[in-house]
PAKEPA-888813 format. One record per residue (C-alpha): residue in one letter; x, y, z; residue number from 1. Coordinates in nm, 4 decimals, decimal comma, always signed. Example, Ala and Ser with C-alpha at 12.3 -4.5 7.8 and 13.67 -1.06 7.14 Angstrom:
# PAKEPA-888813
PT   gudo         c1         c2         c3   vexmar
PT      a    +1,2300    -0,4500    +0,7800        1
PT      s    +1,3670    -0,1060    +0,7140        2
This chain:
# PAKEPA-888813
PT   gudo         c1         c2         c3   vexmar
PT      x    +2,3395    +2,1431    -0,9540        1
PT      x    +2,5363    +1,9966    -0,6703        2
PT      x    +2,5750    +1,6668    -0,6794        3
PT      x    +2,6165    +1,4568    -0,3166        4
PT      x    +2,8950    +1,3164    -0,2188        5
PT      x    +2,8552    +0,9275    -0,1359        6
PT      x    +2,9469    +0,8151    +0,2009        7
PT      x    +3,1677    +0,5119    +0,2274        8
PT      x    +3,1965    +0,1738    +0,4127        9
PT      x    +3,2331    +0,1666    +0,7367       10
PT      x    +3,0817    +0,5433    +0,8232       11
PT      x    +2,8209    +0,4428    +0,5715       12
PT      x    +2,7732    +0,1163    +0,7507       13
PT      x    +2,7359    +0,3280    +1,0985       14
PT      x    +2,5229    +0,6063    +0,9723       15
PT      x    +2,2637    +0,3178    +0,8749       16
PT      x    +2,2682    +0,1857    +1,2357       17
PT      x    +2,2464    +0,4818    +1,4154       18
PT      x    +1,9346    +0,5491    +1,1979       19
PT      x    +1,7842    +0,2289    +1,2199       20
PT      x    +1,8233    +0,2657    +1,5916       21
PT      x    +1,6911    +0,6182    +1,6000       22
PT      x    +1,3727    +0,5996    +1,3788       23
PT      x    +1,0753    +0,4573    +1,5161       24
PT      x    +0,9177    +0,3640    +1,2271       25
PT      x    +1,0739    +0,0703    +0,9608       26
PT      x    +1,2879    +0,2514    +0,7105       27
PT      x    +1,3332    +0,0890    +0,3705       28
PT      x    +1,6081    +0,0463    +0,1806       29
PT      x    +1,5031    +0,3019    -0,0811       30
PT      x    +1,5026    +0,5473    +0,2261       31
PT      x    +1,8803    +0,4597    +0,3449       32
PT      x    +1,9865    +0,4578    -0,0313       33
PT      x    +1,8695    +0,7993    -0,0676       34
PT      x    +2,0461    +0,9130    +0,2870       35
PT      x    +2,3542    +0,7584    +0,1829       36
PT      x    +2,3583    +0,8798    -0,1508       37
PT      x    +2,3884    +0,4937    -0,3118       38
PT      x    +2,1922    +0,2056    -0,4301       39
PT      x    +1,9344    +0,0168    -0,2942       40
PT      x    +2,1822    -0,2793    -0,3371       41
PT      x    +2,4525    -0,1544    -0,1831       42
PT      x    +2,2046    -0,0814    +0,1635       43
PT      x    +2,1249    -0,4486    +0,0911       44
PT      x    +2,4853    -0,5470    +0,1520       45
PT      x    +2,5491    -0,3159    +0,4455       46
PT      x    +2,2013    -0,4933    +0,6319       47
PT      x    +2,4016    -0,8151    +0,5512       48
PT      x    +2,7190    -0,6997    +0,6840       49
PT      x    +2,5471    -0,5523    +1,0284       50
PT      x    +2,3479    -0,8709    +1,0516       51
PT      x    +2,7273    -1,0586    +1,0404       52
PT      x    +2,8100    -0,8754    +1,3207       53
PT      x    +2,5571    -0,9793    +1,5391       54
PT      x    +2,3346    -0,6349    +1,4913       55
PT      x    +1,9436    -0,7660    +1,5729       56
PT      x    +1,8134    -0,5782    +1,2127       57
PT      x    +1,5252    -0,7609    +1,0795       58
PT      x    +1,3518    -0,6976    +0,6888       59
PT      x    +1,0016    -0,6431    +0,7076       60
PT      x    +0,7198    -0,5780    +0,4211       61
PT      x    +0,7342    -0,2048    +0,5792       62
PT      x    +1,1297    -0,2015    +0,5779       63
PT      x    +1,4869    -0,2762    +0,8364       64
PT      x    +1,3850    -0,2015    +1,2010       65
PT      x    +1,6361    -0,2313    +1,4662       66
PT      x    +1,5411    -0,4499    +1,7648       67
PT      x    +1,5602    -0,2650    +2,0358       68
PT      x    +1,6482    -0,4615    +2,3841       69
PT      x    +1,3869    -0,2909    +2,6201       70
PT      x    +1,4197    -0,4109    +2,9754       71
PT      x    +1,1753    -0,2215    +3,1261       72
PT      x    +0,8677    -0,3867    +2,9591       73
PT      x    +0,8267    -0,7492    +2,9593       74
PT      x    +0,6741    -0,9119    +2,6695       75
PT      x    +0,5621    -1,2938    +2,6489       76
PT      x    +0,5985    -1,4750    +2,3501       77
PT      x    +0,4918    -1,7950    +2,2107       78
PT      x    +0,4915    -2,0058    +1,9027       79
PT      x    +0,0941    -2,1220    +1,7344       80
PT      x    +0,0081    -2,3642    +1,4841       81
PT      x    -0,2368    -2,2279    +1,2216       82
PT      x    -0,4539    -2,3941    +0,8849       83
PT      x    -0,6599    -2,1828    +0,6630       84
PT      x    -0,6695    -2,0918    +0,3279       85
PT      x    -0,4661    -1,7853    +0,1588       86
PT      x    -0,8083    -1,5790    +0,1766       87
PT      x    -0,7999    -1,5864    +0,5353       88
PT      x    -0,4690    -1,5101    +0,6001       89
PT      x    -0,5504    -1,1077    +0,6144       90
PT      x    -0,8744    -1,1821    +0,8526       91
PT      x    -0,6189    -1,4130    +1,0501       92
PT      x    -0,3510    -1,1562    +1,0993       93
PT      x    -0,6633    -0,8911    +1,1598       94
PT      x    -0,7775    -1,0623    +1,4698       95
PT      x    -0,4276    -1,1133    +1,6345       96
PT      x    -0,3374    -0,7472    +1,6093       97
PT      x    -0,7027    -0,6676    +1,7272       98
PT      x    -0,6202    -0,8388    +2,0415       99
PT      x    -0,2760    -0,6679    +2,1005      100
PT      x    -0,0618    -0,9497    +1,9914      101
PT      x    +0,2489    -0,8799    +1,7444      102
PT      x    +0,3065    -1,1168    +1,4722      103
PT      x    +0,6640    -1,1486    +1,4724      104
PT      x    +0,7074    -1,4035    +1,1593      105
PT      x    +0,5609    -1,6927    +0,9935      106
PT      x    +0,7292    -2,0643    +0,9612      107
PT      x    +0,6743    -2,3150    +0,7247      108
PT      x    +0,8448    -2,7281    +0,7450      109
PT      x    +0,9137    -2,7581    +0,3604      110
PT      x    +0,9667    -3,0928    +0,2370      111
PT      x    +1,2837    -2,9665    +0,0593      112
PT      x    +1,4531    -2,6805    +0,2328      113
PT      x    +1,3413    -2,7865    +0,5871      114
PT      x    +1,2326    -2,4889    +0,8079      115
PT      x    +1,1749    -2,1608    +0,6263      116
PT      x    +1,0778    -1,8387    +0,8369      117
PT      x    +1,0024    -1,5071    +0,6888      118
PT      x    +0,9761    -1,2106    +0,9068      119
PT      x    +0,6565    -1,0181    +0,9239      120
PT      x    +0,6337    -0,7834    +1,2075      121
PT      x    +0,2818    -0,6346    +1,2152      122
PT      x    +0,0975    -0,5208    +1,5105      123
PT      x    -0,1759    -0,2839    +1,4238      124
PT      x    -0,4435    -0,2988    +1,1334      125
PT      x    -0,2615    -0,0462    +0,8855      126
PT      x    +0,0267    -0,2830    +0,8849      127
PT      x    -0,1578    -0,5573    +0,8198      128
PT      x    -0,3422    -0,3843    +0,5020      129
PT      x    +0,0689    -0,2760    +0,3962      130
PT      x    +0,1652    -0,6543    +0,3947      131
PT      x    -0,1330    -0,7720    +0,2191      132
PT      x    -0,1235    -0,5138    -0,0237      133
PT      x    +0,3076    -0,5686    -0,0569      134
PT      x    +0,1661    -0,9522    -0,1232      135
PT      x    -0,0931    -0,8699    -0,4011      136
PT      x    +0,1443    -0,6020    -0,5678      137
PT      x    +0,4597    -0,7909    -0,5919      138
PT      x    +0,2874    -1,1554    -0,7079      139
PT      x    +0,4537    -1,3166    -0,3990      140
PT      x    +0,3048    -1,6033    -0,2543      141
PT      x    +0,2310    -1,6375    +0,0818      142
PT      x    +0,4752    -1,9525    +0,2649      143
PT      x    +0,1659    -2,1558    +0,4021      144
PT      x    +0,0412    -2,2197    +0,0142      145
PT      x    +0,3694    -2,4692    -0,0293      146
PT      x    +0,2000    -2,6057    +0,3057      147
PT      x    -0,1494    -2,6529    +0,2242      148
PT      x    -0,2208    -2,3631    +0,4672      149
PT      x    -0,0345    -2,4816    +0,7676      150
PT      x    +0,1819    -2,2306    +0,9339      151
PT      x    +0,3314    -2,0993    +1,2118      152
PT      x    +0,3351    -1,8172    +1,3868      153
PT      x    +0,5313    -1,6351    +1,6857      154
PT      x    +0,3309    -1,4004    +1,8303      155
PT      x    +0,4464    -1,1399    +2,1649      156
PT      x    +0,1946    -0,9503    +2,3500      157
PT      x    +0,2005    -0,7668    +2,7440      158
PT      x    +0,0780    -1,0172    +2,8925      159
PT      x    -0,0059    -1,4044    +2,8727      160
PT      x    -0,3355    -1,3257    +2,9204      161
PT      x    -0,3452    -1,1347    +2,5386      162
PT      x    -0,1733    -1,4474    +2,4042      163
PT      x    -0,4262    -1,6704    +2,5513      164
PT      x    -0,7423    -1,3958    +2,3989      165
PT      x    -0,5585    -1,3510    +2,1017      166
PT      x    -0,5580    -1,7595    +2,0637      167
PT      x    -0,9170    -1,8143    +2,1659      168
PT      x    -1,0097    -1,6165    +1,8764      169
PT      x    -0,8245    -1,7854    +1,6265      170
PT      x    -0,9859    -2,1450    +1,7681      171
PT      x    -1,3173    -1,9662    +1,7431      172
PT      x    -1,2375    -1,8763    +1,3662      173
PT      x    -1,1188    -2,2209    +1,2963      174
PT      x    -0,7511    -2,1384    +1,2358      175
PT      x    -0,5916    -2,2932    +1,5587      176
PT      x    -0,4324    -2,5886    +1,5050      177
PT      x    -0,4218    -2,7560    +1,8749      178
PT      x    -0,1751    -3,0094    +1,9938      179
């Protein structure tokens, strides 16, 4: 049996990026680990270190994506208000990806820590379903229950027009909080 040889530091560091850069799809940290031929932890410290330099690598539920700066497509974004209770938050997150929207994060104002944003990052149904089900099987709770269901979202979509559908439908739902 032939065991792998680790790779180290800084090539480690840039095999990671390239990778993230290259895949389409989130990779986790179990997935780099396994590349790399080290622990999950030590990926965890090389995200940190690329993130120190500047490197736009977000977590998700579904693993590290890469931002990628695309110039060629514009995308609008904009940041809602939501209430509703921790039931609804799949059927909320349902009928924003149904309208083409990508739900970029969630933000809570706790009383304590001040502003607290987790990334999210779900655009399609499937992903949706993955996040709910990373919720259930890991106990977490979700950030609006330390805000009695009030939330925020940033959302991005093609056009304003999607942002405006995809908003109509959470009013219609009861979800919208409007200013």
């Amino acid at each position: 049996m032939v065991e792998q040889k680790k790779i180290l530091g800084e090539e480690r560091r840039s095999l990671i990026l390239q990778q993230l850069k290259d895949s389409p799809i989130p990779l986790t940290g179990s997935e780099l680990a396994s590349r790399t031929n080290v622990s999950r932890q030590v990926i965890v410290g090389d995200i940190t270190l690329l993130k120190a330099k500047n490197e736009p690598i977000i977590a998700t539920s579904q693993g590290y994506i890469y931002l990628q700066q695309n110039s060629n497509k514009s995308t609008f974004e904009r940041t809602i208000a939501c209430r509703h209770s921790p039931e609804d938050t799949e059927n909320e997150l349902n009928l924003l990806v149904d309208h083409g929207v990508l739900v970029k994060d969630v933000k809570i104002e706790h009383t304590v820590y001040g502003d607290l944003t987790a990334s999210i990052m779900v655009s399609n149904r499937q992903e949706v379903k993955q996040f709910m089900q990373n919720i259930q099987n890991t106990g977490a709770s979700l950030l609006s229950q330390l805000t009695d269901g009030i939330h925020l979202h940033t959302i991005s979509a093609s056009s304003i027009d999607v942002l405006d559908k995809a908003e109509a439908a959470l009013k219609e739902e009861g979800y919208l909080i409007e200013s």
